[in-house]
C-alpha positions in Angstrom: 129.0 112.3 105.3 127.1 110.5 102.6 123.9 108.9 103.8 124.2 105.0 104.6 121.7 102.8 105.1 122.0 100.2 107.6 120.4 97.0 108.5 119.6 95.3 111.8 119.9 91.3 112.4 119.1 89.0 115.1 122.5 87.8 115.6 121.2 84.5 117.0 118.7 84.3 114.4 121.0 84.9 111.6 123.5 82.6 113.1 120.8 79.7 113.5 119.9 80.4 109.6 123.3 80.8 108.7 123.9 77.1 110.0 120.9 75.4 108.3 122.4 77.1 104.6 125.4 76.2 105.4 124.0 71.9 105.5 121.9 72.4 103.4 124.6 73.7 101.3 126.9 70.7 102.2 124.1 68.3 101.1 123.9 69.5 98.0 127.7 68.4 97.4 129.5 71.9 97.6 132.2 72.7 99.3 131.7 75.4 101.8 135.2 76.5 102.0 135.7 77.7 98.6 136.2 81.4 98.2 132.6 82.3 96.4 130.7 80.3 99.2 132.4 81.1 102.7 130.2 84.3 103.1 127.1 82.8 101.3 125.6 81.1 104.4 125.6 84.3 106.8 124.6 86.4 103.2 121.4 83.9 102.6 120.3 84.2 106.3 120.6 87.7 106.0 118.7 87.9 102.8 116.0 85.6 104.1 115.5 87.4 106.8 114.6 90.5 104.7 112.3 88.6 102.5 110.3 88.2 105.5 110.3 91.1 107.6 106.4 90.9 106.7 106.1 89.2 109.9 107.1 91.8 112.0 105.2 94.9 110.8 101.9 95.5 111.4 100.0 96.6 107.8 96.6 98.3 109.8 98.8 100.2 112.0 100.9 101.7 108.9 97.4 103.0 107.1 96.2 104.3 110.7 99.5 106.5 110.9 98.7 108.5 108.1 94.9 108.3 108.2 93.5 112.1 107.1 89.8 113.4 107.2 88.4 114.3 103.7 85.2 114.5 101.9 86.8 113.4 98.8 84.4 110.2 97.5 85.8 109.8 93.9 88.0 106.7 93.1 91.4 106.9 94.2 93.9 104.3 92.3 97.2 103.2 92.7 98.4 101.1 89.6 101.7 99.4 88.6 103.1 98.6 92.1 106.1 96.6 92.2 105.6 93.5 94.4 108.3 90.7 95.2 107.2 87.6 97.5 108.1 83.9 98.4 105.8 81.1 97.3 105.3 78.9 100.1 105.0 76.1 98.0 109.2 76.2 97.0 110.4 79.6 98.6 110.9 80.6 95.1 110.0 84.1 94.1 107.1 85.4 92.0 106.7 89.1 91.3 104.8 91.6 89.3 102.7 94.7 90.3 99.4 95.3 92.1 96.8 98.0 91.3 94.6 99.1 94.3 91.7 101.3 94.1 89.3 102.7 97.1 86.3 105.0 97.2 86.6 107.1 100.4 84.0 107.7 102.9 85.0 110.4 105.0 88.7 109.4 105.4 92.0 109.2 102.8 95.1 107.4 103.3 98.6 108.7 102.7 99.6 107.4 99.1 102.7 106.2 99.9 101.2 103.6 102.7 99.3 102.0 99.9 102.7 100.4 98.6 103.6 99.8 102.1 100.9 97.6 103.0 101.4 95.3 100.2 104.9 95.2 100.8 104.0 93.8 104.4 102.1 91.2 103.3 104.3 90.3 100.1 107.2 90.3 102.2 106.2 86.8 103.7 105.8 83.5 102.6 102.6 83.5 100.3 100.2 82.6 97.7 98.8 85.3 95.2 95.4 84.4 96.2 96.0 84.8 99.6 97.9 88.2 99.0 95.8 89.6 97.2 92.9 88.9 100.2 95.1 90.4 102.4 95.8 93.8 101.0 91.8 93.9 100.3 90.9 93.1 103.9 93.6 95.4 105.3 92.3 98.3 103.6 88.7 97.8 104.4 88.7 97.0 107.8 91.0 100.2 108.5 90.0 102.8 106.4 86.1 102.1 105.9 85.4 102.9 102.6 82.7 102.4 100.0 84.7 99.8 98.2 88.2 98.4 97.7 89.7 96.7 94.4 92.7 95.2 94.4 94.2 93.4 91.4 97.3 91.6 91.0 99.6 90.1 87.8 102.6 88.6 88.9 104.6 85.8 87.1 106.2 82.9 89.5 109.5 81.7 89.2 108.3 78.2 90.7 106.3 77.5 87.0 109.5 79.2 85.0 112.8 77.2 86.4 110.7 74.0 87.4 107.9 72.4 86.8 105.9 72.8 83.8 108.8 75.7 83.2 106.7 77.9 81.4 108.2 81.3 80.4 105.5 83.6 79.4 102.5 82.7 81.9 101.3 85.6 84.2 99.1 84.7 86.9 96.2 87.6 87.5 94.0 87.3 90.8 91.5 90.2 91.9 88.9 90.8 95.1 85.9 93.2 95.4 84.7 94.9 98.1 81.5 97.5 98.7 81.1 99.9 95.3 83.2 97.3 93.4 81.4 94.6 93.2 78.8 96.9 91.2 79.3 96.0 87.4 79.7 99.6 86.2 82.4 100.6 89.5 84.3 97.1 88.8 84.1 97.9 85.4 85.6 101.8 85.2 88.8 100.5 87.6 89.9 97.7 85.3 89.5 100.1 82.5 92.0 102.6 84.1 94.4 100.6 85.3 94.6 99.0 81.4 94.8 102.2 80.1 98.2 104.0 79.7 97.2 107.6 81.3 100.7 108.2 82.3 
């Protein structure tokens, strides 16, 4: 049997979602019954529902799961992460990638949580300057390093369909922690994660 993924609802949450689409839908002047639409209200509740699992998961407790002793104190980095999120401002999208750095002291951290965590945190309603604290703050506090740098480009669909509606802008936001906020440290991470190594 081929593998299937499967995903789990609230059925009362959907169906109290489903609901407010489905005015809100009506209010905009569509009709609800047409063939494209009857589907779309339990489909959006669905969909938003995913968009914000954030809420539910718990970002520290992800990192401590797959926490592993090490004398390793060299730069680790973890460039061109895909991130999607919400801005809380229009719950329209803005997306791009992160590039997180950390200097262990004593302990490293599964690579694959890395993504993880910023998926927790992206995957609620958000600003990018608040995100990008997040993800910082999350690391530190859990693993203890020397120093965290986190870094994030993301373009926002808010400033490309409305608004000023410009196309081309990309929003960068960064935070510092420990070794980074020493010129030269700071300094060597943005230089990697500009340079094409791969």
């Amino acid at each position: 049997m081929p593998y299937q993924k499967k995903e789990i609802y609230d059925e009362e949450i959907t169906q109290q979602l489903s609901q407010s689409f489905q005015f809100m839908l009506e209010r905009l002047g569509e009709d609800v019954q047409r063939e494209g639409l009857i589907k779309t209200p339990d489909r959006a509740a669905k969909a938003m529902q995913f968009l914000t699992q954030g809420y539910e998961q718990d970002a520290e407790a992800i990192l401590r799961g797959a926490m592993f002793r090490e004398d390793y104190s060299e730069m680790v980095i973890v460039k061109d992460i895909e991130l999607y999120s919400l801005c809380e401002h229009h719950i329209l999208p803005f997306f791009g990638k992160a590039h997180i750095a950390y200097i262990p002291k004593g302990y490293i951290v599964g690579l694959s949580k890395i993504p993880r965590v910023i998926d927790v945190f992206a995957r609620r309603l958000q600003v990018q300057e608040r995100l990008t604290d997040q993800i910082l703050h999350c690391i530190q506090n859990t693993l203890k390093p020397m120093g965290v740098a986190v870094v994030i480009e993301a373009r926002h669909m808010c400033m490309m369909m409305r608004g000023v509606q410009k196309q081309n802008s990309v929003t960068t936001t960064s935070a510092f922690t420990g070794a980074f906020q020493k010129v030269e440290t700071r300094n060597e991470f943005l230089n990697l994660i500009g340079s094409k190594l791969h």
